[in-house]
C-alpha positions in Angstrom: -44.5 21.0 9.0 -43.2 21.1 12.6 -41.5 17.7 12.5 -40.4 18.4 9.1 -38.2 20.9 9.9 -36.9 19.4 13.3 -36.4 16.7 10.7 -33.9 19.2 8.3 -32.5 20.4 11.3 -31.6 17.5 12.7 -29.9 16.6 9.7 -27.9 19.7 9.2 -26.6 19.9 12.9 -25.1 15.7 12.9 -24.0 16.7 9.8 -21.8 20.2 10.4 -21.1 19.0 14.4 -17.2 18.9 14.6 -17.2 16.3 17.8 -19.3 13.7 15.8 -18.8 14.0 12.3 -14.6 15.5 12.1 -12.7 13.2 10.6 -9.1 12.1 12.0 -5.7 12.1 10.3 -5.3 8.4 10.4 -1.7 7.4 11.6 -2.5 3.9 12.2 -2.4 2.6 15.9 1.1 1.7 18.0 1.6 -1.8 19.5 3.6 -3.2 22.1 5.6 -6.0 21.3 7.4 -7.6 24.0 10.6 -8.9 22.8 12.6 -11.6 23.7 15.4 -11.3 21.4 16.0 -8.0 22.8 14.9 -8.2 25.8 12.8 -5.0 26.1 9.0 -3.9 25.1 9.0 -2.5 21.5 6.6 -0.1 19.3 5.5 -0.5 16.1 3.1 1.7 14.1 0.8 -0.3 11.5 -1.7 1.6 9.0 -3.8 0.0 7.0 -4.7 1.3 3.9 -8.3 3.0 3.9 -9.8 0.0 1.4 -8.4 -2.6 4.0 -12.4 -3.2 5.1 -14.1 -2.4 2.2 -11.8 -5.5 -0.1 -12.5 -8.4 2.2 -11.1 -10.6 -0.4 -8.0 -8.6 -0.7 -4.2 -9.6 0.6 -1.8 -6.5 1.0 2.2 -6.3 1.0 3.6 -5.1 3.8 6.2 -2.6 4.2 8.5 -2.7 7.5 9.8 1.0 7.3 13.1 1.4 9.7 13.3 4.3 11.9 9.1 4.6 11.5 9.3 7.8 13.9 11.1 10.0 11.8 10.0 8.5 8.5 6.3 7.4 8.7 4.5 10.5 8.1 6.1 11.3 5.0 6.0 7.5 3.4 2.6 7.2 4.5 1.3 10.4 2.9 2.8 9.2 -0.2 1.6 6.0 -0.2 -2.0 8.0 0.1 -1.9 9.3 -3.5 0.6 6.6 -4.9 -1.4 3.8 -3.9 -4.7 5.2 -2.5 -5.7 8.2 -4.9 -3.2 7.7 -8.0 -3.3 3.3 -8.4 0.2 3.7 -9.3 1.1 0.6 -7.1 -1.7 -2.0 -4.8 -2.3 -1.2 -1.5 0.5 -1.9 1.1 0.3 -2.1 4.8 3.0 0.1 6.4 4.5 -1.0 9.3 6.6 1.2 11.1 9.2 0.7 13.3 9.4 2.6 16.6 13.0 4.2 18.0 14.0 4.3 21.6 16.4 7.0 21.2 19.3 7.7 18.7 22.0 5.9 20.4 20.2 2.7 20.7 18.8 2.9 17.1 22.2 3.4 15.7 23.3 0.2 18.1 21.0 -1.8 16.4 21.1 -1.2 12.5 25.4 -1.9 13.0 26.5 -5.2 12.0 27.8 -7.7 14.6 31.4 -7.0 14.7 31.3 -3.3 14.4 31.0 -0.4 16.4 27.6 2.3 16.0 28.9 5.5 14.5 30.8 8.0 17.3 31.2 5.1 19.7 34.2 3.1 20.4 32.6 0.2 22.4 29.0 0.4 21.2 28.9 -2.9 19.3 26.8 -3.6 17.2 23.4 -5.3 17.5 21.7 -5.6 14.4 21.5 -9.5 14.0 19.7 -9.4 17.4 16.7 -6.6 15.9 16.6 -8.3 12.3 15.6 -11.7 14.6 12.7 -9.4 16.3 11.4 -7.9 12.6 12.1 -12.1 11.2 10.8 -13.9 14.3 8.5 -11.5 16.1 7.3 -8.6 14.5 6.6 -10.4 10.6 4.5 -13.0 12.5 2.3 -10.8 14.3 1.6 -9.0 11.4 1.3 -12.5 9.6 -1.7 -13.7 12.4 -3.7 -10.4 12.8 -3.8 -8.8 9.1 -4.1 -10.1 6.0 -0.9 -10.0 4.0 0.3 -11.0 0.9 4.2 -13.2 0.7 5.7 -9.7 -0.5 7.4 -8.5 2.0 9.7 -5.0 1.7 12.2 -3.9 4.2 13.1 -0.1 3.9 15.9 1.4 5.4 17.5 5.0 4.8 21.5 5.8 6.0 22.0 3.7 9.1 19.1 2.4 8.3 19.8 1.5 4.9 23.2 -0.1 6.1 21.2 -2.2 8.5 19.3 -3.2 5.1 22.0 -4.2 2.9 23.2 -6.6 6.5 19.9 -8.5 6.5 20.3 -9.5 3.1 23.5 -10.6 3.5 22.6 -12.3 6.8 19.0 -13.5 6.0 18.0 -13.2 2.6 15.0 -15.0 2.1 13.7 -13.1 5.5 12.2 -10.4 2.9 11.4 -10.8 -0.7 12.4 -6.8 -1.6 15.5 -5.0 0.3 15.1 -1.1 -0.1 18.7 0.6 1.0 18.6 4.6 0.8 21.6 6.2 0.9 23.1 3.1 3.2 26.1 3.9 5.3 28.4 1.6 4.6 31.0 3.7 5.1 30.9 2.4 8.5 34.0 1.5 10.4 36.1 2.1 7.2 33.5 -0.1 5.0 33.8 -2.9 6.9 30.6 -4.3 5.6 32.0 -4.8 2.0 34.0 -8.1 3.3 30.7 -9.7 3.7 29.3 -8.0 1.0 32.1 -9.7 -1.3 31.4 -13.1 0.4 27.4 -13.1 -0.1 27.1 -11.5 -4.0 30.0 -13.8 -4.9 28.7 -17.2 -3.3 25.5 -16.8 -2.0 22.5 -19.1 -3.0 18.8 -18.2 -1.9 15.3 -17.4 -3.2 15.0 -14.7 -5.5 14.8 -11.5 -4.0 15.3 -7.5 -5.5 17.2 -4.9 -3.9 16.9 -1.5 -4.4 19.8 1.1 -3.6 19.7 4.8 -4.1 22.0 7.4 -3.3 21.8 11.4 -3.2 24.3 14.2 -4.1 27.0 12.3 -1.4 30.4 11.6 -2.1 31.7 9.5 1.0 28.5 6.8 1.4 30.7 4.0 -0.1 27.8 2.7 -1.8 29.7 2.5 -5.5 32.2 -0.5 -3.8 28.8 -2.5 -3.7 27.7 -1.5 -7.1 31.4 -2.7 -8.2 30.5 -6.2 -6.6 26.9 -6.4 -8.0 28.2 -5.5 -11.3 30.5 -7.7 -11.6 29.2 -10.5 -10.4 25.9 -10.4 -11.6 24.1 -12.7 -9.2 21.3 -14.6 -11.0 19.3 -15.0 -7.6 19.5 -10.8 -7.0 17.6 -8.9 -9.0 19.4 -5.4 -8.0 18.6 -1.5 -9.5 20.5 1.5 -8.6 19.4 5.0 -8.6 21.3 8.3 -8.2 19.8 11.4 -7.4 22.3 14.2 -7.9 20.1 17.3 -7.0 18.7 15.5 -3.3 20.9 15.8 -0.6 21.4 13.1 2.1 18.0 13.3 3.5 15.7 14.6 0.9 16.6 11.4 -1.0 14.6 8.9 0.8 10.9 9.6 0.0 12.1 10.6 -4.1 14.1 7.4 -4.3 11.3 5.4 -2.8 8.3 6.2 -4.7 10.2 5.4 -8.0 11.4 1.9 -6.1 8.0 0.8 -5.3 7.1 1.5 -8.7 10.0 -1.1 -10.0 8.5 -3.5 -7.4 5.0 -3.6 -8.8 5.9 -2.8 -12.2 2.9 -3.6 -14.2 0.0 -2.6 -12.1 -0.6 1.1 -13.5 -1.2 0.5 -17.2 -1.2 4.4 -18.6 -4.5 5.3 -20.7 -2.8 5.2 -24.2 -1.6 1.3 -23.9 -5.1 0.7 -22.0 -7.0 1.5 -25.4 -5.8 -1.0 -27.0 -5.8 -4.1 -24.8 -9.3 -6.3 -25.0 -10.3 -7.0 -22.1 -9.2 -11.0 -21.9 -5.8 -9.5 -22.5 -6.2 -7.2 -19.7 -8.1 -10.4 -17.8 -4.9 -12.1 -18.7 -2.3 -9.4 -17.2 -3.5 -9.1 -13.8 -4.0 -12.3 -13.1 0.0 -13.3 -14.1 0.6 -10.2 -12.6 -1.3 -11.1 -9.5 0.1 -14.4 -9.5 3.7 -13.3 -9.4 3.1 -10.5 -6.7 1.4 -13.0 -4.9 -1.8 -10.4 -4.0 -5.5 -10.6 -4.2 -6.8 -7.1 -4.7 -8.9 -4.7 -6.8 -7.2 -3.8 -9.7 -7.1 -0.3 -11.1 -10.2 1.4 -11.6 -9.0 2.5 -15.2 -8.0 -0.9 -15.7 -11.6 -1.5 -15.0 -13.1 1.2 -17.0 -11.4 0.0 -20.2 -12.6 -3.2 -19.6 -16.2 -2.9 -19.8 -15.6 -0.2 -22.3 -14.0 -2.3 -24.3 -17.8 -4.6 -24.7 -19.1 -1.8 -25.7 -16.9 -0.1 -28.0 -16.8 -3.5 -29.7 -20.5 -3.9 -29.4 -19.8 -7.5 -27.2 -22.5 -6.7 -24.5 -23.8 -10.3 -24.5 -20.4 -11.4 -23.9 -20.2 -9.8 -20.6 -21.8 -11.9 -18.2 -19.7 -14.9 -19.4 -16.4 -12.3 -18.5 -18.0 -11.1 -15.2 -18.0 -14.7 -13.9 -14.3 -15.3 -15.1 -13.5 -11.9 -12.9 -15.6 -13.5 -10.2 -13.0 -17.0 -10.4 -10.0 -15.1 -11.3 -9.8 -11.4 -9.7 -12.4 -12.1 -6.6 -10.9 -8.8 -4.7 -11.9 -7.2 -8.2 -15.4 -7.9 -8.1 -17.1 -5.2 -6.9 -15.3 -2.9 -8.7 -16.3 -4.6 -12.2 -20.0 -4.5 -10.6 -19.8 -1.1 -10.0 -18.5 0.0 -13.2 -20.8 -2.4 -15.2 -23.8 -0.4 -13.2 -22.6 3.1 -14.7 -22.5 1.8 -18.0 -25.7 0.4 -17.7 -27.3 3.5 -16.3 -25.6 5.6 -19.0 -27.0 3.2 -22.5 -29.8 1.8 -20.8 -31.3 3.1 -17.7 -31.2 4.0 -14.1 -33.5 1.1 -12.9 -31.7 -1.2 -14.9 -27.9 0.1 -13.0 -29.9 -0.2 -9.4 -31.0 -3.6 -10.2 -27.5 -4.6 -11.3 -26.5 -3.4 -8.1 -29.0 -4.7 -5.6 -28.4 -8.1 -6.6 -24.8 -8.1 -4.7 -25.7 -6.0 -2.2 -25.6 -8.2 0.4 -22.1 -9.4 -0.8 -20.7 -5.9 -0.6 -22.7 -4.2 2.1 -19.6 -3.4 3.9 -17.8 -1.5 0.8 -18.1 2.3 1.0 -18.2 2.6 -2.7 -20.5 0.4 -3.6 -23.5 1.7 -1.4 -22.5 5.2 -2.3 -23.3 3.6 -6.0 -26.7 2.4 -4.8 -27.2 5.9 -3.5 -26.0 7.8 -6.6 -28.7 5.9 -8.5 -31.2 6.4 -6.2 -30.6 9.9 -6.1 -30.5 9.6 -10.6 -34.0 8.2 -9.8 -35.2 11.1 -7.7 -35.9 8.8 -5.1 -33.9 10.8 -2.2 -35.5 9.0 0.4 -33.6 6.1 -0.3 -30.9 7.9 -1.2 -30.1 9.9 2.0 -30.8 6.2 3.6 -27.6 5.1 1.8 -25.5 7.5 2.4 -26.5 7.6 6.0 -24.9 3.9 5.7 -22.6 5.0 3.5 -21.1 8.1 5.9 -21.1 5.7 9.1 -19.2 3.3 7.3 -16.4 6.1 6.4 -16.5 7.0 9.8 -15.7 4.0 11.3 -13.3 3.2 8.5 -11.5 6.8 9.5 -11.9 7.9 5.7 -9.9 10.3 5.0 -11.4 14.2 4.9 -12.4 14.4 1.6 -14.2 11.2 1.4 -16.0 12.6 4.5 -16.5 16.2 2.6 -18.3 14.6 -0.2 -20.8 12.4 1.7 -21.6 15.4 3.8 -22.6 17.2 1.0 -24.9 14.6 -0.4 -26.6 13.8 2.5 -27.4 18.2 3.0 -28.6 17.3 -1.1 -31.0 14.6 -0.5 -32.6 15.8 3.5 -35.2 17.6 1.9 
């Protein structure tokens, strides 16, 4: 009796302690970059998204976000529910790009041949930093995560200037250009003389830009709609966006979300089309889909859901190991997810023991996935075995923890493993 309740208590203090068990806002970690092309140490600010180590499999986008300082706390929180909570769009790894100071930021998003705004002999420097994010920053990225060949560069007022330059200057150096509310009424728009040389005679990769533009009057951003328009360039695949009721800085994170969705158009298929797709056709979408984003990663988890509902609904069971394997071949990042939907199915119109066996068969393929071995312990705990279950989501809560989950993941495995110590 006495070791049983050291046992529960224990349990109850690892569990409540704030210095072990609080969870961190995770912001990413900062790098040092030392740059030749401008001669100086750099920072940048990378954050993975929080199923970077669970999907193995999985290749992510990556986002190079200009003036990261100011800007990454608000993309990255809404990248959170876009990507993370919502499946709107895939995961993305945002990469943010440190300041040293306004003066020198401005310095380096003017074009060559210009002066930074408020200065008369501050020339600009911006072919010099898009060389760092093309030649030194995109590779390290490249060697040390796993990315995908999609590739945004985001950029808001000076920023966004600097964006509509680097596709002028280097436009196969990003497959997506996303200018906010660009200045190009720099230096009496001197920009739009290159501008009219590049949409006019230009020839390069395909590439999308994105501009946007708030309740503003002077941002000179209509003179490259003008071009774009009428030109139509076969190799840009442009969209414009006004948002009257934003102002100048409020426009950024609105214009962006609804960009990123236009990138990965496709991915979030809403519940009323899902309910009538089989699943081959849905098979079939995101592997073109996939294909033409040039990403490996789990699709939707409603995607998921109406796939192996659809078997069931259509009373195809037998039919499902044949489509598991083609998932297997075809959407490997999606794997686990099919497994672990399949499991709930199974538990639901057939049994517990029949889910946990399901399960245990790939366990050793997935026994770094948070989700999955919360699965096996969800089924354990269906089973009344909690024994085995607070043994899984022991695993299960370490692995959050090292992952830095976020809060509420951490929240909800707390309170299972307080449900299953007895």
């Amino acid at each position: 009796m006495i070791k049983k309740l050291s046992f529960v208590l224990t349990i109850i203090f690892l569990i409540t302690s704030r210095f072990i068990f609080s969870a961190e806002f995770n912001t990413g970690k900062r790098v040092n970059i030392s740059s030749t092309h401008l001669n100086e140490e750099r920072e940048i600010q990378i954050l993975l998204p929080e199923s970077y180590r669970s999907n193995t499999k999985a290749t992510y986008p990556v986002i190079y976000l200009l003036d990261g300082d100011f800007t990454f706390q608000g993309v990255s929180g809404m990248l959170d529910f876009m990507a993370n909570k919502g499946q709107l769009i895939p995961d993305v790894i945002l990469v943010g790009i440190a300041d040293k100071g306004t003066d020198k930021y401005r310095q380096y998003m003017t074009p060559a041949g210009l002066t930074a705004p408020f200065e008369k002999d501050d020339s600009g420097k911006a072919k010099q930093f898009l060389n760092f994010l093309e030649q030194e920053v995109k590779p390290y990225i490249s060697n040390n995560y796993r990315v995908a060949n999609n590739s945004i560069l985001v950029g808001h007022s000076m920023g966004g200037l600097f964006v509509l330059n680097a596709l002028f200057e280097s436009p196969n150096a990003f497959e997506h250009f996303v200018s906010m509310s660009p200045s190009v009424w720099l230096n009496d728009h001197a920009i739009m003389a290159k501008a009219k040389k590049f949409i006019g005679m230009s020839k390069h990769d395909q590439v999308s830009l994105y501009l946007s533009l708030g309740d503003e009057t002077r941002q000179g951003v209509y003179g490259v709609l003008q071009l774009l328009d009428e030109n139509q360039p076969k190799n840009i695949q442009w969209q414009f966006s006004h948002y009257p009721n934003e102002n100048h800085n409020s426009v950024g994170l609105v214009s962006l979300r609804s960009d990123l969705k236009a990138i990965f158009n496709g991915w979030f298929i809403a519940n009323k089309k899902l309910s009538s797709m089989s699943a081959e056709r849905l098979l079939a979408h995101y592997k073109e889909l996939s294909l033409s984003l040039t990403i490996n990663q789990p699709i939707p988890t409603p995607s998921i859901k109406s796939a192996i509902r659809y078997f069931y609904r259509q009373k195809k069971t037998d039919e499902i190991p044949a489509f598991m394997a083609r998932v297997k071949n075809e959407l490997p990042a999606s794997e686990q997810g099919f497994i672990i939907m399949l499991a709930r199915y199974v538990g639901h119109f057939e049994s517990p023991e029949a889910a946990l066996k399901i399960l245990l068969k790939s366990e050793v393929d997935f026994n770094y996935s948070v989700e999955y071995l919360k699965s096996i312990a969800l089924t354990y705990e269906q089973l009344g075995d909690k024994k085995l279950a607070l043994n899984y989501y022991e695993k299960v809560f370490k692995l959050a923890k090292s992952y830095k989950s976020n809060q509420w993941q951490i929240n909800i495995i707390k309170a299972k493993l307080l449900d299953n110590q007895a």
